[in-house]
N, C-alpha and C positions, 0 to 999 in steps of 0.2 A: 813296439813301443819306441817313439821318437825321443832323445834326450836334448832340452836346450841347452846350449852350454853359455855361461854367464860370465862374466867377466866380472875379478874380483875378489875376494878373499874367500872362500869356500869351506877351510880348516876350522874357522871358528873366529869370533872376537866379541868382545865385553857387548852386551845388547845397554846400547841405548835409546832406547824406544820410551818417550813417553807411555805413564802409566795408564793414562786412557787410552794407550794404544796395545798396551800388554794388555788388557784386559777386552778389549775386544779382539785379540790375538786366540788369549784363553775362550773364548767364546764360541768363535771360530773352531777350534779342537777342538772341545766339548760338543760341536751339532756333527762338523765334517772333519773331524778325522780320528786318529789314532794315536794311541802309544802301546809301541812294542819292544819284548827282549825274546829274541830268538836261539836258538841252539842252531848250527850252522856249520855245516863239515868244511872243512879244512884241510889239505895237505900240509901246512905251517908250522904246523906243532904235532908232538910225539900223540895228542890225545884224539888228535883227529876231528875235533869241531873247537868254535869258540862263540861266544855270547854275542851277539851283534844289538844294540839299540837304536831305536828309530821313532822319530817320531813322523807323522805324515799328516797333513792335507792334503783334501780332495775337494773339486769340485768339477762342475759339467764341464767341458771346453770350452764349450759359448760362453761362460761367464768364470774364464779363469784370471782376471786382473786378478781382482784378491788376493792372490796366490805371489804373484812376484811384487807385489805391496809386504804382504808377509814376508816374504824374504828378503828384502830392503830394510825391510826392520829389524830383522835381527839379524842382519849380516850372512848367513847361512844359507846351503842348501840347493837343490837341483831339482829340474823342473823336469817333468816325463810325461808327455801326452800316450796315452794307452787307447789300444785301439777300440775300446767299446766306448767311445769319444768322454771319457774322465781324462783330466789333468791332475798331477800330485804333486806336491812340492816335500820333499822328503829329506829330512836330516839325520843324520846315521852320527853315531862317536859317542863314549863313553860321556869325555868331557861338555861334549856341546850339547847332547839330551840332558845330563845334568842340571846346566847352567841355561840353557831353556825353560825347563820343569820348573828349576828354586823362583823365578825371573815370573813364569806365570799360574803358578801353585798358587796367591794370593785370590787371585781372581776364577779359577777354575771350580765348577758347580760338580759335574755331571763326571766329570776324571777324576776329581780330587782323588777316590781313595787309589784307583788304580796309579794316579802319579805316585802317592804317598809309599808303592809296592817297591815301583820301579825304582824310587829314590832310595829305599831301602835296601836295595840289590846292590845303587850304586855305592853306597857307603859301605857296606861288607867288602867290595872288589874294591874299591878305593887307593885306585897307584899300585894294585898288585896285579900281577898273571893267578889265570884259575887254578895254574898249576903251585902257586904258593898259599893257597887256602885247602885248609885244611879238609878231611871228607867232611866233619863233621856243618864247616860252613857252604860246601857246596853242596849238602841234601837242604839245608834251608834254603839255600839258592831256589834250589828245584821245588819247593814248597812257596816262594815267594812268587816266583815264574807262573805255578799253576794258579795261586789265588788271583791273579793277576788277568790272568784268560778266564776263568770263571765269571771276570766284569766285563766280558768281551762277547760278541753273538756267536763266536766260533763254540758252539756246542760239543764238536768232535773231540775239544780236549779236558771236556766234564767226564769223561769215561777213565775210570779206573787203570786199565792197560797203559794208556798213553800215559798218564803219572807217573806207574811204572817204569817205564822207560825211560822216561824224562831221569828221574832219580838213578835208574841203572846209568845212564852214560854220566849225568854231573858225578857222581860215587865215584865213578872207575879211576 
């Protein structure tokens, strides 16, 4: 995987995008991309993983402008050409899948509820570590995560076990 590296603010900043262009943003993520929360090992902390969010676009390489137009717009994000010739433009952080999601939640068809999960997860964690919520909000965590992937083609994690597990490590 090749990364480009861009020049420019990276961290985050207030999306000024015209609305017809959030909404063709939203559009854009509803055919070709993603929204994810992951579990994610760690050496960092005493628990040994932590929550990672992401949001992504995808598209062929041949027709990857779209992709750094998206990311012009909303100020955010890194570009990764992958070797089975897809490009992705991918956004990671609490605050800026947030503040993305609230920004194109208006105009989203086909994500809506899966945003509506993820924005759910971020308002429980909301300015805190996982380590100051309580078990009882990090098994919903793990109930929000899976209905989450239930809207997703990953099939592997409709299986009872992986649930399991999921909630055995948020628990712990």
């Amino acid at each position: 995987m090749r990364t480009v590296e861009l020049t420019g603010n990276t961290v985050g900043r207030l999306i000024k995008a015209k609305n017809t262009d959030l909404a063709y943003i939203a559009g854009f993520l509803d055919g070709d991309g993603s929204i994810m929360v992951q579990v994610k090992r760690t050496k960092f902390n005493a628990r040994g993983w932590r929550l990672m969010f992401t949001i992504c676009f995808y598209q062929d390489s041949k027709h990857e402008q779209p992709l750094f137009w998206i990311r012009q717009q909303l100020g955010i994000g890194y570009i990764s050409h992958r070797n089975d010739g897809m490009t992705e433009l991918r956004i990671n952080g609490y605050a800026q899948v947030e503040n993305i999601l609230r920004e194109l939640f208006p105009y989203l068809k086909f994500k809506r509820k899966q945003a509506k999960i993820i924005l759910s997860i971020l308002k429980l964690i909301h300015n805190r570590r996982i380590g100051q919520l309580t078990k009882k909000q990090r098994l919903k965590i793990a109930d929000l995560i899976y209905k989450s992937r239930e809207l997703t083609y990953k099939s592997g994690w409709k299986s009872l076990d992986r649930t399991k597990k999921l909630k055995k490590i948020l628990a712990g």
